[in-house]
Structures are given as C-alpha cells and as structure tokens.
C-alpha positions in Angstrom: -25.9 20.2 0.9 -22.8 22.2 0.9 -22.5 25.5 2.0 -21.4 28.2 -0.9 -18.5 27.1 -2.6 -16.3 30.1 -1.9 -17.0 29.6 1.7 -15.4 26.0 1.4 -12.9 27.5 -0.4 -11.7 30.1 2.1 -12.0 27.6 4.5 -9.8 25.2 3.1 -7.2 27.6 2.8 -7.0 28.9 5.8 -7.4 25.3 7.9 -4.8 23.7 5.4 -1.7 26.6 6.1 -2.9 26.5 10.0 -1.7 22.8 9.5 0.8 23.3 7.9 2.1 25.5 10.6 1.2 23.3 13.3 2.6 20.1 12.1 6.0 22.2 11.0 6.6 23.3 14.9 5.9 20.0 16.2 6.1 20.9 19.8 2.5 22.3 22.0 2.0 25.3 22.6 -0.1 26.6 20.0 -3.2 28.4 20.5 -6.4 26.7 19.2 -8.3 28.7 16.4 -11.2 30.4 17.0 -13.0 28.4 14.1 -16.6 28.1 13.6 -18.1 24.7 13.2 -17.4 24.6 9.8 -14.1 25.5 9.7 -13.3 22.5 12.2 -15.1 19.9 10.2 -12.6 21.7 6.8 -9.6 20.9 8.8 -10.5 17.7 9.2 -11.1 17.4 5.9 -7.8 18.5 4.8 -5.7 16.9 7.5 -7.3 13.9 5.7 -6.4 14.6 2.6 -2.8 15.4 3.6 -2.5 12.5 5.5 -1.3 14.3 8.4 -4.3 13.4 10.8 -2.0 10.4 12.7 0.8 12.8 12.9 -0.9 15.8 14.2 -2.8 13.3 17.1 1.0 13.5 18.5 1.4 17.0 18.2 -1.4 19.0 17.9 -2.7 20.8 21.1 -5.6 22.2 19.9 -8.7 21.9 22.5 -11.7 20.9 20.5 -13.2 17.5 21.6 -14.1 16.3 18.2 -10.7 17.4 16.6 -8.6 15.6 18.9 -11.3 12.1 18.6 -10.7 12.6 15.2 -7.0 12.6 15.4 -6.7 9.5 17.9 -8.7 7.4 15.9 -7.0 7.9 12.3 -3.7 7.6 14.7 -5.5 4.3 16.0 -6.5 3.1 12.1 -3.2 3.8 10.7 -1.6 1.6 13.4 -3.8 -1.6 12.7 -3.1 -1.0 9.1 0.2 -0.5 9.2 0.4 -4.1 10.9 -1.0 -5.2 8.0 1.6 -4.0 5.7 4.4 -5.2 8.3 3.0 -8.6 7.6 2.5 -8.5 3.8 5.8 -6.7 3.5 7.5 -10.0 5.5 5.5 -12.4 3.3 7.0 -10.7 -0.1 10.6 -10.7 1.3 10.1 -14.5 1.7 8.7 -15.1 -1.8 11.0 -12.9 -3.1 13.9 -14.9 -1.2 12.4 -18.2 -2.0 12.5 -17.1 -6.2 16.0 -15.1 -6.2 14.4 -11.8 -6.7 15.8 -8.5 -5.6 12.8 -5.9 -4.7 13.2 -2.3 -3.4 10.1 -1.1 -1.1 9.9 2.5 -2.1 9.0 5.3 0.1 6.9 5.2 2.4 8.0 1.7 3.5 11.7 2.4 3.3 11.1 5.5 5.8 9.6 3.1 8.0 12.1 0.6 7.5 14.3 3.3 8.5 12.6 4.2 12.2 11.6 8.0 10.6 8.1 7.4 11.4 6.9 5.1 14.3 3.7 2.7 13.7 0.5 4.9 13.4 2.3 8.1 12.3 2.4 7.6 8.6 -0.6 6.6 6.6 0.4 4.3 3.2 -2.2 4.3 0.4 -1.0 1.3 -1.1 3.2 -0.8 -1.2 5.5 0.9 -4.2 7.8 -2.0 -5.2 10.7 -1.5 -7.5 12.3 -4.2 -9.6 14.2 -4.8 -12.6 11.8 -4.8 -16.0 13.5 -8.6 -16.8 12.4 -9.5 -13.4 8.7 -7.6 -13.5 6.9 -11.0 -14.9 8.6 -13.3 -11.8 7.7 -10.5 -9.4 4.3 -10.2 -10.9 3.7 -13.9 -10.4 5.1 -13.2 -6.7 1.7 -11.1 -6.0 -0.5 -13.4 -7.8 0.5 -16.3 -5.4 0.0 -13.9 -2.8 -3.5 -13.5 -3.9 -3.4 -10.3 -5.8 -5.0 -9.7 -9.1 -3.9 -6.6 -11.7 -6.3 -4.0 -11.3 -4.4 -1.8 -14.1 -1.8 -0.4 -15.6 -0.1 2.8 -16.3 2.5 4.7 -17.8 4.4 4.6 -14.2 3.5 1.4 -12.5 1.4 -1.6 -12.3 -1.6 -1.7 -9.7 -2.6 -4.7 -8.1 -5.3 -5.4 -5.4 -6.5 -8.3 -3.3 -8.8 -10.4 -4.8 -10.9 -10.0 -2.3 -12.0 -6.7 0.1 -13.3 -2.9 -1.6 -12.8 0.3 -0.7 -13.8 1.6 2.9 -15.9 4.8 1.9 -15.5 7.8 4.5 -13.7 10.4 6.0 -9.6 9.4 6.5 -7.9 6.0 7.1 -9.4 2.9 7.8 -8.0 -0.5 8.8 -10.3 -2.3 6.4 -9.1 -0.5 3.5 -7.3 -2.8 1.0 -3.3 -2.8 0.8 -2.8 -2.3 -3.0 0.5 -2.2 -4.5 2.1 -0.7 -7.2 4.7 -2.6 -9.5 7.1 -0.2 -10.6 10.2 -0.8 -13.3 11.4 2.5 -13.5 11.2 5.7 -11.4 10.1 8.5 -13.3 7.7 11.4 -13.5 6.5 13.9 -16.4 7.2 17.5 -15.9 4.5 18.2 -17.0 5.3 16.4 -20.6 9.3 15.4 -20.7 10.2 12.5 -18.5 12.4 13.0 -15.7 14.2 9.0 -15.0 16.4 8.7 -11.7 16.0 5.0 -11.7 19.8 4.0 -12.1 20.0 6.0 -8.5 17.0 4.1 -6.7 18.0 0.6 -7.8 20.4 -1.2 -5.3 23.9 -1.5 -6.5 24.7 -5.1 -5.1 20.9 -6.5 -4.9 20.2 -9.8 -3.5 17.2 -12.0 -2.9 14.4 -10.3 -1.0 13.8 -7.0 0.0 16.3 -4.1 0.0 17.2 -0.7 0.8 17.4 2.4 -1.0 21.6 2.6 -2.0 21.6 5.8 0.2 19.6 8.4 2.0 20.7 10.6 -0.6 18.9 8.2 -3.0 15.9 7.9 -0.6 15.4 12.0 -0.8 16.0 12.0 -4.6 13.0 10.0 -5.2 11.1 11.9 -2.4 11.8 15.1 -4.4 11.3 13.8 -7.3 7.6 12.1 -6.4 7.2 15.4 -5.3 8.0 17.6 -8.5 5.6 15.4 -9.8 3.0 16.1 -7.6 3.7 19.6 -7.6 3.3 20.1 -10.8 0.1 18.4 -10.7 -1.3 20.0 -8.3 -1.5 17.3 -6.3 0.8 17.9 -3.5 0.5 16.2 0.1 1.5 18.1 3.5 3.0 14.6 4.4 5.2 15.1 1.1 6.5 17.9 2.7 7.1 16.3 6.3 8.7 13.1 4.6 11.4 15.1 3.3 11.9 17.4 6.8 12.4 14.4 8.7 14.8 12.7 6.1 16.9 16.0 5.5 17.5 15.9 9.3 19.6 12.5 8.9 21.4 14.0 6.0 25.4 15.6 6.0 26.3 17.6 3.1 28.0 15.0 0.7 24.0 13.2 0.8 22.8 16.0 -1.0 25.2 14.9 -3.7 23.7 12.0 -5.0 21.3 14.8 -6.8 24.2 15.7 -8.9 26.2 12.2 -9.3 27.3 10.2 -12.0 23.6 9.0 -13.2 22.4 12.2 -14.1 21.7 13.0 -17.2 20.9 16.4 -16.4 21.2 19.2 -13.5 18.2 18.4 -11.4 16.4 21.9 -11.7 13.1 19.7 -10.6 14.1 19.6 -7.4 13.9 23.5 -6.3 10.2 23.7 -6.1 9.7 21.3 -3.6 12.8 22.6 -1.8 11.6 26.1 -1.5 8.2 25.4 -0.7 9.5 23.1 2.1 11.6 26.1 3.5 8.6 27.9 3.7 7.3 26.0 6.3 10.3 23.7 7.5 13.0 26.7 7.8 16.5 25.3 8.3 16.1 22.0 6.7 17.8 22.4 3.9 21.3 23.7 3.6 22.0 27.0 1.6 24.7 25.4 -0.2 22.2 23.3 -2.2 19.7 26.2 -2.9 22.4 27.8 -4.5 23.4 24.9 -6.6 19.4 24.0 -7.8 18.8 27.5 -8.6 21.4 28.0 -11.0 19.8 25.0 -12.9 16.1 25.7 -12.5 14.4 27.0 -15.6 13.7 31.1 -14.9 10.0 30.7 -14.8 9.7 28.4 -12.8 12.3 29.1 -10.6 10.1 32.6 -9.7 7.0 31.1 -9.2 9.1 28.5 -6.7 9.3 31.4 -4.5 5.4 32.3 -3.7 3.9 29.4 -4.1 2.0 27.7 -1.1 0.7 24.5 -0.1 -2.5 25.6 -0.6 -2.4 26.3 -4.1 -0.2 23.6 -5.5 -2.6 21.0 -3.4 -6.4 19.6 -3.4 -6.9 22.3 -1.0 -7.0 24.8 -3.7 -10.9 24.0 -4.5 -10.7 25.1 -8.5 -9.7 22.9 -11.5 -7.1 25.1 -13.1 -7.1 24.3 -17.2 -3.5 24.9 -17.9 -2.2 23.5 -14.7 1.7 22.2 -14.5 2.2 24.7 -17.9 4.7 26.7 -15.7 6.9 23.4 -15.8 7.8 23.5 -19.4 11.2 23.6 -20.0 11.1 25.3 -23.8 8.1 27.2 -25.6 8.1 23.7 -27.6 7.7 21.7 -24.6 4.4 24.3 -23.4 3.1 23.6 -27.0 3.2 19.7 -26.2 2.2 20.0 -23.1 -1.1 22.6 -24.7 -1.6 20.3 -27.7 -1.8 17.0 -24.9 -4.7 18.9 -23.0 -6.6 19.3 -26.0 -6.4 16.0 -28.0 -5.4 13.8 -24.9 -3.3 10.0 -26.1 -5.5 6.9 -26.0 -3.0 6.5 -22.8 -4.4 9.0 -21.1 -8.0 8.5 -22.1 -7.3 4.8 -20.9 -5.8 6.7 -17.4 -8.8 8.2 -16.9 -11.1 5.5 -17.5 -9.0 3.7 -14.9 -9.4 6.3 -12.6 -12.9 6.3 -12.6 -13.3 2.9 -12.4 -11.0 2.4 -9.3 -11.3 5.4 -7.2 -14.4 6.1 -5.0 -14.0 9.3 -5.1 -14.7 9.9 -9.0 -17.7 7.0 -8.7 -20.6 8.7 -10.2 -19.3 12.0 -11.3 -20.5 13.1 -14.7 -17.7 15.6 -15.3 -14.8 13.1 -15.6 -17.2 11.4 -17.7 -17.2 14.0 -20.9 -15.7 14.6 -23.6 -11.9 16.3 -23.5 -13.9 19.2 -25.8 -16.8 20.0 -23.3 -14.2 19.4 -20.3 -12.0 22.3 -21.9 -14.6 24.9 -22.8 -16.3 24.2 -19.1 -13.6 24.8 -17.7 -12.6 28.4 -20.2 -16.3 29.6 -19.0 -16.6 28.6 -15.6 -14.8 27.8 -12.5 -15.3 23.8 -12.1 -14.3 22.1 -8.1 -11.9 19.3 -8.3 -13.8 16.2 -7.3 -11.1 14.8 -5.2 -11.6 17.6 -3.1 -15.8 17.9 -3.0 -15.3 14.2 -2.1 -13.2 14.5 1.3 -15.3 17.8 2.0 -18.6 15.6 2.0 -17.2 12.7 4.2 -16.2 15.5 6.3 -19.6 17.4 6.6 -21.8 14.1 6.6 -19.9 12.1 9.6 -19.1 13.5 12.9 -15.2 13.5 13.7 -16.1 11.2 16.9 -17.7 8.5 14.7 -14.9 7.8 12.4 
C-alpha cells in the first residue's frame, strides 16, 4: 500500500528540486540528505521519471548504497540501449540512402549525433524522425521493411513499434524495452489550443539521401524550446528537458539565438520564455540577458508573471495532483481560454481517440478506471476532489515495490 498521499506528495517535491540542484552543479561536493527511507526510494522515483538517473550516476555524490546501485545500473541499461538505437539509426540511414529519402533524427538523437551526451548519459523513450509529408508514405514503408508496424496515430506524429517485443514493466530504463519511433511531418505543439509550427526552421535546407542534421544549433534549441513550451504547458515537463537545453546553450554565440526570430516566423516566439526562465532558475548563466529581454517583450502578460515563480516541481509529474484547468494560463486572448475551457468539457473525437490510445499503449494507464470515464464524471471528480496523476502513482509504485539494487 502507499503511505498517505500528502506524504508522497511532500516527498516528491522536496527529492525532485534536490535533483534538480544536484544535477544543475554537476561537480561533487554535495552533502547527502538526511532522508528517511522513503524519501530515498521518492527520489528514485523521480530521477526516473525525469530521466536523469544515468546522468546523476556521473555526478551525484550522495553516499547511500542503494542510490548509487540504482544510478549505475540505469547508467548501465541506457548504455546497452543506446547501442541499440546506434544500430537501428545506421540501418534507416541506409534504407533511407538506398530509396532517395532525406530524414532528420530529432532530438535526442541529433544531441547525440552531436557528442553533447556520451553513451549511457541520455535515456531515449522512443527515435523522432522528421520528413517531408510527400515523402511520409516512402518513409513509412522504410519502417515496415524494417519490421515495424503502426501502433497509432496522432495529431503530432505517427507511432510505430517492433512487431515483436512489449513493454519492460518497472522502475527506470531497461535494455529490453522496445525502440519505438515516432514519424513526424511537421513540428508543432498546442499552446494549450493554437498551434505553434517552426517546421520550415527544423527541415534541412539542402537535404539529401539518408539521415541529416538539424540546419543549425539555433534550429536544434528552437525545437528543444519549443518541445518544451509544450510540455510545460502540460504539465509534463522533464528535468532532462531542462539539461538538454543547458548543455546546448553552452555551444551557442549570440547570432544562434537568432534563428528564434528569423525569416520563418510567423510570429515573435513569446513561447519560448517559460522554459527559459525556469531554466535560469536552476542553470544560472546559460542564457544570455540579451535574449530575456527580447522574449519578454513578446510574452503574453500573464504568462509572462507566472514564468517567474514557477518550479519544476509544479509544472512536472512531480506535482502529485491533476489540476482541471491546467495549461489555461497559456491562452493568448480571453477567446482562446474559452476554446481552450469549451475543449475540456466536450473533448474532439481526436482527443477521445488520444486517449484511447493512450490507454491502450502505455503501461502505466493499464487498468486504471479513471482514464476510463466519462469527460463529465472526469470534470466534476476532479471540481470535488483532489485526483493523483496516474503517471506519477505508477513510477511511485515501481519505486516502493523493487529495491533500487535489483533494478
């Protein structure tokens, strides 16, 4: 059984900003918490679900036995996997080669591709892949003959899995876990209802057969800010989110920050402040004040205030609540918050289909009544009573029920 929910909540929060703080220094030296037993098995829990656990096995100098197992063997999981994705990423340049088709790895991958992250540091969920949408059908075809099947599809991207392999249930990364990948045609997100398209930025400007690179590192960090605005205002933000961009915006001069304002934009990208300002709250230095001063001028007033007290915490799955009206703050007009209301109440068939997806394909919503109900019950449930997000419950369990050393 759990222990009291507001005990887990507590806990969270205070083991998810004690990351935060130790994976922002990045040097020993630290002094290790005086946590109960409890509170170490949280952290694990969240430095799972940040996917920070590789990373902090390098840096993290805390003395607990069963923290630093913990760390060295996601470190050790992520490395097998990663090999993995080095070969399956080799096997789709050559198809790609072989058929004339241009594909940008997104992400993760191209931070690899650029030596930010050494094998082991990074966990990858899954292989974002961005092509042309006259070249999705030849590229879908690609992954077939690579033994994929679609799994489904969204608003943002194509999933595909192996035909073969499941889910490794448990706490963290494991090297069994499938590689999916996610077919993308344009890069996008909804803030939290208008759609936000940088695309024409991401996409090569002289592609060529196989896999290529981001135009820019200026490009590379758009997207990573964008990806994660999106996530942000979802409340699903990712410590490793956060340490993408540090490391990236350590490569960068002043004229890369440009690429936020160039000739593609169809708008000033006020989007981008939030995950700016929360990084400097835990990365200080890594961005230039030049740019703050630009974003703010274009970041909606709102939005812009709440930028400047927000924590990782609360805009994460470490924040234990559902919230009812979460991402509201994002609205750009009192039209676009009425859109965004009216959404929430009488959900698309797109997003009823989303959710069905979602709790067909991920482990961590398998047998969970809640998502389950109708939008009407969801909505007064959670107007009468405060309801834990199941992605979180989920990592807390693995977390409780297996010992750090056994993972």
């Amino acid at each position: 059984m759990l222990p009291p929910l507001k005990i887990v909540k507590a806990g969270l929060r205070r083991t998810t900003e004690a990351l935060a703080v130790e994976l922002a220094l990045g040097r020993p030296g630290g002094s290790t918490p005086e946590w109960s037993d409890l509170e170490w098995q949280l952290a694990s829990a969240a430095a799972a679900a940040h996917g920070v656990s590789p990373l902090l096995s390098r840096f993290s100098t805390w003395q607990n036995p069963e923290w630093q197992l913990f760390l060295a063997s996601q470190h050790e999981h992520v490395e097998l996997r990663h090999r993995r994705i080095a070969s399956l990423l080799k096997r789709i340049d050559a198809g790609a080669r072989a058929a004339g088709l241009a594909i940008v790895p997104l992400k993760g991958s191209a931070l690899h591709a650029l030596g930010v992250y050494a094998p082991g540091d990074r966990p990858m969920a899954d292989i974002d892949l961005l092509v042309r949408e006259n070249d999705a059908e030849p590229a879908i075809k690609l992954l077939l003959g690579l033994g994929y099947v679609e799994s489904f599809a969204q608003w943002k991207h194509r999933v595909f899995k192996p035909a073969e392999g499941a889910p490794v249930a448990g706490l963290g990364e494991h090297r069994d876990t499938p590689v999916n990948i996610e077919l993308h045609t344009r890069i996008q997100e909804r803030l939290p209802v208008s759609t936000v398209d940088i695309t024409e930025r991401i996409y090569p400007r002289e592609p060529r057969p196989g896999l290529n690179d981001y135009p820019s590192t200026g490009a590379l960090m758009n997207h990573l800010l964008l990806h994660t605005a999106g996530n942000i205002c979802n409340r699903s933000l990712r410590l490793l989110h956060l340490h993408d961009i540090s490391l990236l915006a350590t490569r960068m001069v002043a004229s890369d920050w440009d690429v936020l304002w160039d000739e593609h934009a169809t708008a000033p990208p006020w989007w981008a402040l939030p995950p700016l300002r929360l990084l400097a709250r835990y990365y200080r230095n890594a961005v230039p004040e030049a740019v703050f001063e630009r974003i703010e001028r274009d970041c909606p007033p709102l939005l812009r205030t709440m930028s400047h007290r927000q924590t990782l915490t609360q805009l994460s799955c470490s924040e234990l609540w559902l919230h009812a009206l979460s991402g509201i703050e994002w609205s750009r007009s009192v039209r676009e918050a009425g859109r965004y209301v009216r959404n929430r109440v009488r959900p698309s068939k797109e997003a009823i289909q989303e959710r069905a997806d979602m709790v067909r394909t991920q482990l961590w919503l398998q047998g969970q009544s809640w998502v389950k109900q109708n939008q009407g019950r969801r909505i007064l449930t959670l107007l009468t009573r405060q309801v834990p997000r199941m992605d979180t419950l989920y990592v807390v369990r693995a977390a409780l029920e297996v010992p750090a050393s056994a993972t």
